[in-house]
Backbone bond lengths (Angstrom), bond angles and torsions (degrees), N, CA, C in turn:
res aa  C-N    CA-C-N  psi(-1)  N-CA   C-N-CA  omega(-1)  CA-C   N-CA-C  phi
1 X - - - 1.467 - - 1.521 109.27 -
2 X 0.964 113.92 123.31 1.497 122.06 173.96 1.728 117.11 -51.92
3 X 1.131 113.28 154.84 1.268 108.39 174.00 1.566 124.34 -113.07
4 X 1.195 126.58 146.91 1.611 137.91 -127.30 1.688 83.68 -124.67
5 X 1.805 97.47 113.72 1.401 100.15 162.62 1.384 114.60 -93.15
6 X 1.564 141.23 127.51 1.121 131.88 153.30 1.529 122.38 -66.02
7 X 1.442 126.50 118.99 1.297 104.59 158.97 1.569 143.40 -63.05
8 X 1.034 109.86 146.99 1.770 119.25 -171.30 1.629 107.69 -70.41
9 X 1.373 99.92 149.85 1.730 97.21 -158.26 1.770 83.19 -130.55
10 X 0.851 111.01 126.06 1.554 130.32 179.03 1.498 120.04 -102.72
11 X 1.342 136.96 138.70 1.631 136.14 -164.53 1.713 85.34 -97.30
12 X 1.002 96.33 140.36 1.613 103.90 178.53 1.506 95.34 -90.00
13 X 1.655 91.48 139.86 1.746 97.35 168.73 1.753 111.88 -96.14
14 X 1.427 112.26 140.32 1.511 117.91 -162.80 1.777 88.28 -71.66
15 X 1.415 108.51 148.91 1.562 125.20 -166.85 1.795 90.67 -97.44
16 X 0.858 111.87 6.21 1.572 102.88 178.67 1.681 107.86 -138.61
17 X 1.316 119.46 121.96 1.654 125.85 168.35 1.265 126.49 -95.01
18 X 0.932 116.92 102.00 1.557 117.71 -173.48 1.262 114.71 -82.15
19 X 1.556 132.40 125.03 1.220 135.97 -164.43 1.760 105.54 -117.45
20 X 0.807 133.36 131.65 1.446 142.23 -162.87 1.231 108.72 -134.03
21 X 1.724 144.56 154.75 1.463 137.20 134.26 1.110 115.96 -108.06
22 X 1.327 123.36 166.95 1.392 121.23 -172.01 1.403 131.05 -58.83
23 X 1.285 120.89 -26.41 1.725 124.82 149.62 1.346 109.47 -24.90
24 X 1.589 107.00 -70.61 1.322 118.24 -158.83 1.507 98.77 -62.54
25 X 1.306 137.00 -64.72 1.515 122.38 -165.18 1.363 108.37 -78.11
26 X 1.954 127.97 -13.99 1.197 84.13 166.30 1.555 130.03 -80.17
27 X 1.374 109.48 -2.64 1.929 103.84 -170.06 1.404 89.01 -119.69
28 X 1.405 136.05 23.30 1.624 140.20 142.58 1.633 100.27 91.36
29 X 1.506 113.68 -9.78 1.630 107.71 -165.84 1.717 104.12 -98.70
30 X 1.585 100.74 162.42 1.368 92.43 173.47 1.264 99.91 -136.22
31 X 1.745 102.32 134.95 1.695 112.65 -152.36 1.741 113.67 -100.41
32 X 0.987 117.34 112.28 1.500 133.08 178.49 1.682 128.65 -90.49
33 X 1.186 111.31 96.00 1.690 117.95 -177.37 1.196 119.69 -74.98
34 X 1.245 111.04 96.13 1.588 119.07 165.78 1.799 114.72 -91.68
35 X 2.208 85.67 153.55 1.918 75.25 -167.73 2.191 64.63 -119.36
36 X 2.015 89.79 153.15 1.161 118.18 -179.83 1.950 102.83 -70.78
37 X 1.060 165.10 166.91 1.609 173.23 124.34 1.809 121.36 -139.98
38 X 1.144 105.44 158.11 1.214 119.33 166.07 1.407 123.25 -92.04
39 X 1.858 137.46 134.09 1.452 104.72 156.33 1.719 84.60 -130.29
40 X 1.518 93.68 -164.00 1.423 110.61 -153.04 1.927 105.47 -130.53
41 X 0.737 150.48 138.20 1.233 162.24 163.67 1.549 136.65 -127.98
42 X 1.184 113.85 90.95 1.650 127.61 -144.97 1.586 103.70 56.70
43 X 1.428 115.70 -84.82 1.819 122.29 -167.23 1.005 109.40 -115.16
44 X 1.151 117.14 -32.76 1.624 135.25 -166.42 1.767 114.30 -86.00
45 X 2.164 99.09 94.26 1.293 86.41 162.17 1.475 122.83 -108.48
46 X 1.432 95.89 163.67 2.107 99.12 -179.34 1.387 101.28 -134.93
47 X 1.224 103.09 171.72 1.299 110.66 -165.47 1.739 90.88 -125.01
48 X 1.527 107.22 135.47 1.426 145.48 179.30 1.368 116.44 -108.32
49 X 1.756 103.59 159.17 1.479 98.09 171.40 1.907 89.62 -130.47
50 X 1.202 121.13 157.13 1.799 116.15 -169.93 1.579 92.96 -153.43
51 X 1.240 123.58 140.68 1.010 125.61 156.17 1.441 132.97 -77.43
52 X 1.209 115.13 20.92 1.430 120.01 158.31 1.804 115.47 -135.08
53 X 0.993 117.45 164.89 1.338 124.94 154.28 1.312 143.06 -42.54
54 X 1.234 108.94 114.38 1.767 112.18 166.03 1.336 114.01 -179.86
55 X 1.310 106.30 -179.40 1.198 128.30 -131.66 2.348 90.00 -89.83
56 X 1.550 114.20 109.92 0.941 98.06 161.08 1.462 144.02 -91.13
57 X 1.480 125.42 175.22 1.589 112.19 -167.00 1.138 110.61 -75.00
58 X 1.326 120.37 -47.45 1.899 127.07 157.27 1.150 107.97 -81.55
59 X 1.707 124.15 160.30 1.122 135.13 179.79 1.787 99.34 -113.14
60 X 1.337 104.50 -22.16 1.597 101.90 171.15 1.753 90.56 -169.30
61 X 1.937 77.45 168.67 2.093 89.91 -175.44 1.697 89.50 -112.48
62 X 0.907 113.07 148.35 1.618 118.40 -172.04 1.868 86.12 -130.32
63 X 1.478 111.08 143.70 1.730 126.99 -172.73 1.258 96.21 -78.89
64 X 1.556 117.01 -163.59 1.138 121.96 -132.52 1.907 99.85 -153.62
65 X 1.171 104.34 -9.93 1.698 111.00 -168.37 1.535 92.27 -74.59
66 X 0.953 103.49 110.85 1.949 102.66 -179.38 1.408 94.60 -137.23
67 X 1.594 120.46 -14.20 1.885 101.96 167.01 1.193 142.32 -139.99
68 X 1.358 104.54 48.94 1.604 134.11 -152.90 1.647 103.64 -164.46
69 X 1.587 126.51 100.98 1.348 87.53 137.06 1.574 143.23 -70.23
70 X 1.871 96.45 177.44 1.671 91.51 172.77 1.430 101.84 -126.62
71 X 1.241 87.62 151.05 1.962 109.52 -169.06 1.635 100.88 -99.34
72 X 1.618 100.08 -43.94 1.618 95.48 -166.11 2.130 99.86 -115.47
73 X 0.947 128.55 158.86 1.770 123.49 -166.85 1.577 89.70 -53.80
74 X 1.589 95.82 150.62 1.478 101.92 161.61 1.349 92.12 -173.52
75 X 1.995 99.04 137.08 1.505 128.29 178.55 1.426 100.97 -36.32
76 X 1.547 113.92 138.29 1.525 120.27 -174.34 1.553 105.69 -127.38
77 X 1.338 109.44 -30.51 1.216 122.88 -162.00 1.919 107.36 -160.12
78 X 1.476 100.77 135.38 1.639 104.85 -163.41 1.400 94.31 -145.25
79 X 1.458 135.66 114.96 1.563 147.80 -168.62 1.454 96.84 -147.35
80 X 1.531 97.27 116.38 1.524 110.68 170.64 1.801 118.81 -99.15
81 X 1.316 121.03 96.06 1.427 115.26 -142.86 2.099 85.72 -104.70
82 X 1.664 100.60 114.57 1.903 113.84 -173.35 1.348 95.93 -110.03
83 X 1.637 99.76 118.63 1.501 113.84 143.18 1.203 126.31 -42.47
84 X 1.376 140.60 164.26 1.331 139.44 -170.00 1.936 89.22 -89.83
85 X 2.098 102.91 144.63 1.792 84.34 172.92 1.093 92.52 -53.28
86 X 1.884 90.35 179.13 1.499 133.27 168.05 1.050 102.47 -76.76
87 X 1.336 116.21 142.88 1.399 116.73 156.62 1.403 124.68 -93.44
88 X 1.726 110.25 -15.92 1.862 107.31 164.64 1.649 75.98 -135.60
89 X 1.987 83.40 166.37 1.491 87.17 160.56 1.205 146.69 -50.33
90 X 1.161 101.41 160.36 2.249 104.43 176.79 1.554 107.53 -135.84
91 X 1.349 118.57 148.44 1.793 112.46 157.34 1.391 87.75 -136.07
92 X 1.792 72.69 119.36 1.328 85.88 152.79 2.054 134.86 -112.53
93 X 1.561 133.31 148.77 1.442 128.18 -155.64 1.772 87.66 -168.62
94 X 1.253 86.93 125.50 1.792 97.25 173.41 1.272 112.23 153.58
95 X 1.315 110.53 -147.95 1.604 97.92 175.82 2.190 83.21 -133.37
96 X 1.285 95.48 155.08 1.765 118.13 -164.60 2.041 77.59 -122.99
97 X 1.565 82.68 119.39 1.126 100.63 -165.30 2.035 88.15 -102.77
98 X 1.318 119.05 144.05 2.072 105.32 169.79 1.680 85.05 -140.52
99 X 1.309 98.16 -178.52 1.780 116.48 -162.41 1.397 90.97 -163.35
100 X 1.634 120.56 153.35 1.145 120.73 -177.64 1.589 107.76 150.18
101 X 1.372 105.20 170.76 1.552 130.84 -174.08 1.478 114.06 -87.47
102 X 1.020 137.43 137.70 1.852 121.12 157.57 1.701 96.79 -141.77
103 X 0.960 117.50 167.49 1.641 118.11 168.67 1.260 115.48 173.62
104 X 1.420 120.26 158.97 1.603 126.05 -173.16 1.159 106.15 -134.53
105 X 1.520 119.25 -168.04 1.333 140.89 178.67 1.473 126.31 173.38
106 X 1.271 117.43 161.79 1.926 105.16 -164.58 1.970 90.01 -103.98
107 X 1.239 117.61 -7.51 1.698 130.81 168.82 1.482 88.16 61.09
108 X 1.150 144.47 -37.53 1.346 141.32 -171.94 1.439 136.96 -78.36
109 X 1.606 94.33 -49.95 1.417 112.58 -176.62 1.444 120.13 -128.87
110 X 1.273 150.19 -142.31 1.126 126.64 168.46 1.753 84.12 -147.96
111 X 1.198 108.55 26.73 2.165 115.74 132.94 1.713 112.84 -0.85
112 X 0.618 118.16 119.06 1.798 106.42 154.80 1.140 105.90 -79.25
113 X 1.628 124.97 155.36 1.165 139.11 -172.89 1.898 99.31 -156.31
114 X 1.732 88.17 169.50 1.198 92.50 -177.00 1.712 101.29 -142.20
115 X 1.650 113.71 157.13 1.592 113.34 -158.83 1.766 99.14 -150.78
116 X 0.875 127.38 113.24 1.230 133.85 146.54 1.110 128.69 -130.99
117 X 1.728 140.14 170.50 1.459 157.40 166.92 1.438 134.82 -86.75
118 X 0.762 116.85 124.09 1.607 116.81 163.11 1.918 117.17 -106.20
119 X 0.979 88.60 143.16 1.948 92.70 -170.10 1.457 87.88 -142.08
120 X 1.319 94.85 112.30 1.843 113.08 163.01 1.525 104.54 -121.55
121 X 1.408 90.56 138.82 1.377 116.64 -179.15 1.906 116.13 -88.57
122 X 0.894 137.84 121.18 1.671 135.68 -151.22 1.629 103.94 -130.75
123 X 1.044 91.85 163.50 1.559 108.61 154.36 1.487 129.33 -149.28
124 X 1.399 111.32 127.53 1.731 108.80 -160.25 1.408 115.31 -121.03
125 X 1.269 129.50 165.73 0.902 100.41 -171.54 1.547 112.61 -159.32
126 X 1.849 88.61 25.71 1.824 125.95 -175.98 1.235 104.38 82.77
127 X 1.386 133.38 9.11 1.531 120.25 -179.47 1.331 100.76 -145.98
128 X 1.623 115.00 -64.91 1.968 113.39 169.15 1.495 110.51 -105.42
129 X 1.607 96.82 150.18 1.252 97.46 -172.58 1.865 89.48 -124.55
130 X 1.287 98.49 142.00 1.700 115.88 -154.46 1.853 78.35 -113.92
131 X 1.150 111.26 141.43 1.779 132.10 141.36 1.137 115.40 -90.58
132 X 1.393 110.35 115.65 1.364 120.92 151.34 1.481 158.72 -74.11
133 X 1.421 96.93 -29.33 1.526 140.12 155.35 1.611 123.88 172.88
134 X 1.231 128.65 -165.13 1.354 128.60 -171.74 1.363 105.20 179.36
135 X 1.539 100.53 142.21 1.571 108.16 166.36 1.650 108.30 -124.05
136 X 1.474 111.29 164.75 1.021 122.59 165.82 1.807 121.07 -95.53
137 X 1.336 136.00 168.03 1.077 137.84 -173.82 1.572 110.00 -113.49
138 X 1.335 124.70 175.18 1.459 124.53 171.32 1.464 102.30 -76.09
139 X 1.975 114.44 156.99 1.517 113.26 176.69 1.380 101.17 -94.02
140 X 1.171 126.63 139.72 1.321 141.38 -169.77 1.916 86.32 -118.42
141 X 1.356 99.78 117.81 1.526 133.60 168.61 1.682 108.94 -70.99
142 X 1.186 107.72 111.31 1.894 112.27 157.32 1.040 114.94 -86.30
143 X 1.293 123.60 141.47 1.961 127.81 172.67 1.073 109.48 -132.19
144 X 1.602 112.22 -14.03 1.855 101.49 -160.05 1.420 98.02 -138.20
145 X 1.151 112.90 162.77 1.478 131.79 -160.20 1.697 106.72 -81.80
146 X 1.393 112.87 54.99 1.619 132.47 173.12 1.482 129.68 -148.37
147 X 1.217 122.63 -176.29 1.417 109.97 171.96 1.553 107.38 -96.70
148 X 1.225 127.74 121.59 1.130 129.99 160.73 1.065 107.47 -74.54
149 X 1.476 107.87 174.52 1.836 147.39 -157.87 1.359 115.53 -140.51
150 X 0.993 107.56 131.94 1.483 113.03 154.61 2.018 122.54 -163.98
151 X 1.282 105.72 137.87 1.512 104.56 -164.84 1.315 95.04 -81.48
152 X 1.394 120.01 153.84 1.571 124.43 -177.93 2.097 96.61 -119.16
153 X 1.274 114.85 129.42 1.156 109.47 146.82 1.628 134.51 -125.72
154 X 1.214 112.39 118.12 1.603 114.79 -153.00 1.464 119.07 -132.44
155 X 1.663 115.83 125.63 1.199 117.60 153.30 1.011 144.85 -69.58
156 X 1.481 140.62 117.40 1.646 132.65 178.30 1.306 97.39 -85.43
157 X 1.511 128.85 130.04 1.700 113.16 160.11 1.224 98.98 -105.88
158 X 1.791 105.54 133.68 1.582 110.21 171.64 1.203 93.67 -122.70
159 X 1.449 123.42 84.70 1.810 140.81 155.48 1.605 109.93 -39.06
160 X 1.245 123.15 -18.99 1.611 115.87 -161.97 1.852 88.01 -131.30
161 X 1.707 98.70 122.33 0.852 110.68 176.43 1.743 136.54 -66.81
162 X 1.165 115.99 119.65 1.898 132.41 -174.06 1.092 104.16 -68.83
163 X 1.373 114.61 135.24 1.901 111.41 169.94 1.908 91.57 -124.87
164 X 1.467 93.79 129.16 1.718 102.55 175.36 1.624 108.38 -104.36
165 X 1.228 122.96 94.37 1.175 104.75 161.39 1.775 133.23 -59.23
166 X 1.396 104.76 167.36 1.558 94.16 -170.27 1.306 126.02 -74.63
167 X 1.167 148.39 112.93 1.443 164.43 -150.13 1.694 101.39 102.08
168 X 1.030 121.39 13.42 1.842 110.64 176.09 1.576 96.25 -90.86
169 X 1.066 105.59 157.68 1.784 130.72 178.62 1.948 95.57 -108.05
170 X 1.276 92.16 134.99 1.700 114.86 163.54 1.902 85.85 -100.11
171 X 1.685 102.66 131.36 1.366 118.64 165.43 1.223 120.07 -147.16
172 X 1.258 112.77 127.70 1.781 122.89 -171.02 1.660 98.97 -104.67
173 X 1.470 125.18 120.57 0.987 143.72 -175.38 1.454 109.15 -94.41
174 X 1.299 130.23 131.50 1.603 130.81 171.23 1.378 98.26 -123.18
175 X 1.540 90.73 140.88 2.061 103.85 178.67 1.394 67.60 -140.46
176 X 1.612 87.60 136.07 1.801 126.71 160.84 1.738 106.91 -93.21
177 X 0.927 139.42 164.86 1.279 143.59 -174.32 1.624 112.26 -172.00
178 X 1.586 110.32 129.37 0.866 81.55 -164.31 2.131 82.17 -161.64
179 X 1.975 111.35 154.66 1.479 103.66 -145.05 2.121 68.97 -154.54
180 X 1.664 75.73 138.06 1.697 99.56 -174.03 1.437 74.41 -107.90
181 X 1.832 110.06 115.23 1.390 127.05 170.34 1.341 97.76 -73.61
182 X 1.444 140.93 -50.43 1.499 113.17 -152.92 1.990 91.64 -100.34
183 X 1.027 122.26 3.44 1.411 124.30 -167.36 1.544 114.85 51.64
184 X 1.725 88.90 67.00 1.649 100.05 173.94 1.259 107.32 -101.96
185 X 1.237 111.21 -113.32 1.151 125.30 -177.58 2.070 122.59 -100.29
186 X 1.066 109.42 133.66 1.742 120.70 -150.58 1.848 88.67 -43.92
187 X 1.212 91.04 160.46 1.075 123.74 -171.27 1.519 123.59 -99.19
188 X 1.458 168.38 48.08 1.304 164.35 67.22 1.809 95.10 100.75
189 X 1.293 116.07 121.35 1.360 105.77 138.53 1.269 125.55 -117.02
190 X 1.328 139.00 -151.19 1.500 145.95 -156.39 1.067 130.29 -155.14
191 X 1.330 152.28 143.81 1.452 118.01 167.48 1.799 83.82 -156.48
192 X 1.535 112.66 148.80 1.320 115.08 -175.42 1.779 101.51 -131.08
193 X 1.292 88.92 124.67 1.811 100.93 -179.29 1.821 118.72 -137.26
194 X 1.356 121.13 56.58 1.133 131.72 168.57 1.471 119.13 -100.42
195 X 1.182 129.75 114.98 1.638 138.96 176.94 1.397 90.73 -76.80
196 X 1.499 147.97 -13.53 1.528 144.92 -169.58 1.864 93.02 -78.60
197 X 1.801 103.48 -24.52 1.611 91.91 -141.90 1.641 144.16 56.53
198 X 1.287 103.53 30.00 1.608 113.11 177.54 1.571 105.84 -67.82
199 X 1.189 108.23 127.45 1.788 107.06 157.98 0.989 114.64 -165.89
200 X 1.565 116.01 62.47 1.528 141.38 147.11 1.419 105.97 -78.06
201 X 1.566 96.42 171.33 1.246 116.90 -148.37 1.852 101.91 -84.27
202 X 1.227 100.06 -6.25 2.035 116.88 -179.01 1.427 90.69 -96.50
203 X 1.191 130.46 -23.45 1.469 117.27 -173.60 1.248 124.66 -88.37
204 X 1.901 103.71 -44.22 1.200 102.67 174.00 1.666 105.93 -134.64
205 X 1.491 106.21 79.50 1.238 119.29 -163.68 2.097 125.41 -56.30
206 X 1.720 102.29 -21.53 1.355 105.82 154.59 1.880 126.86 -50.76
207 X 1.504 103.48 -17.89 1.569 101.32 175.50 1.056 140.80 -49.26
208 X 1.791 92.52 -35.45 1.796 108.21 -176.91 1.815 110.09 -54.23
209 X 0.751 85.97 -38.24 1.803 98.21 -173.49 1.705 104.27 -69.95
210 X 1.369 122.71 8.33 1.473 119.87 170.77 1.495 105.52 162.24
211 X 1.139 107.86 -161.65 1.751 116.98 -157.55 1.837 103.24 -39.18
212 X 1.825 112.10 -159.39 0.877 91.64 -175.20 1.798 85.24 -147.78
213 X 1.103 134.75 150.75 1.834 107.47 -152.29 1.804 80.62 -97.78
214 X 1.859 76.85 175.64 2.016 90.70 -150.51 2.180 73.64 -89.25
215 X 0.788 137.18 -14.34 1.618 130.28 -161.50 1.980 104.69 -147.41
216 X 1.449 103.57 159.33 1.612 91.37 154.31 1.190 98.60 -131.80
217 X 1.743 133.21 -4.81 1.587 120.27 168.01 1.513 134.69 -61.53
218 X 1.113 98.50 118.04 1.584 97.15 160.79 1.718 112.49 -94.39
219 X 1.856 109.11 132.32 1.213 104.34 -175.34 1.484 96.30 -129.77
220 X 1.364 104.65 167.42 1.462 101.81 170.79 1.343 97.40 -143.72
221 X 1.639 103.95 166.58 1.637 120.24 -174.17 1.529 106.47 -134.71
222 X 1.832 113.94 105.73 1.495 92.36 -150.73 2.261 80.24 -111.29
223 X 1.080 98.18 136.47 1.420 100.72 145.16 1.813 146.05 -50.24
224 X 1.011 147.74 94.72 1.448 140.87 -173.38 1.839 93.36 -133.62
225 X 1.534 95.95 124.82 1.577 114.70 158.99 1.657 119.73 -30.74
226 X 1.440 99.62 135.10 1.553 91.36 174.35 1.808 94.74 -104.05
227 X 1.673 94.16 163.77 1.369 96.95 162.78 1.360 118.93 -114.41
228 X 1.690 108.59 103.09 1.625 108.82 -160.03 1.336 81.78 -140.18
């Protein structure tokens, strides 16, 4: 009688390792750092968010109120900063943590003024753009005849869970805002978005005229569900 080979049956090893730390599995999310930049393509620049470093085309967007003051807040500056789509789904639920620079000035007079942020968190999807939540920032007070500074650190909580299908964009929106307290002379805002961190005096050449900011990154810390 012949003898009967069985073949050998092997456990397949999974082609993908998922690496986690304990943050991440204990509050189930897995946290992704994006830095805010600009690039440029022939004429056309936009503003991005990338998870790595480099060098952007602006180092900041400076507003536009140059012939009016303002007495009561009004939008100065509006930057819609898009992740690249997804290529599979994501949910995202947590709180989207950002860090960063903003600042104003009346450049003219030494006016008091007033400057704060809004950061809304979106979802787009090239046609509607959905809100997800939003926070506001502290008002950073002008007195003196420069651009002030101030670093913002801020939580968005989005308690109600986001579903991104694949080709949707995650986009974090910044509005500058900004209110000529004595109704002198217009009011300037700021916004600083370099992953290089440049903030010399060639980079962001409004400085000479006052402080000099402590950062130029904008980063963010976004929440997305794990599947564990």
């Amino acid at each position: 009688m012949a003898e009967q080979i069985l073949p050998e049956v092997y456990r397949k090893s999974p082609t993908v390792v998922a690496n986690y730390n304990y943050t991440d599995i204990a509050d189930g999310t897995g946290r992704i750092s994006l830095y805010g930049f600009t690039h440029k393509e022939t004429t056309t620049e936009k503003f991005a968010l990338n998870t790595e470093t480099s060098y952007s085309i602006s180092v900041f967007s400076k507003g536009t109120t140059a012939t009016a003051p303002y007495t009561t807040a009004e939008k100065d500056i509006d930057l819609d900063f898009d992740l690249s789509p997804f290529n599979t789904p994501r949910r995202l639920k947590g709180k989207v943590r950002i860090n960063g620079v903003f600042g104003g000035g009346t450049r003219a007079s030494a006016t008091a003024g007033e400057v704060y942020i809004i950061a809304k968190v979106r979802k787009w999807d090239g046609t509607t753009e959905t809100e997800i939540a939003n926070a506001q920032s502290q008002t950073l007070t002008t007195t003196t005849l420069q651009v002030n500074w101030a670093v913002f650190n801020m939580e968005i909580d989005c308690p109600t869970l986001t579903n991104f299908k694949t080709g949707e964009i995650l986009r974090i929106t910044i509005e500058v805002w900004v209110k000529s307290v004595e109704g002198g002379e217009p009011m300037n805002g700021y916004f600083l978005h370099d992953p290089m961190n440049r903030i010399n005096a060639a980079s962001i050449p409004d400085q000479d005229e006052g402080g000099v900011p402590l950062t130029s990154i904008f980063k963010l810390n976004v929440p997305f569900l794990l599947d564990i």
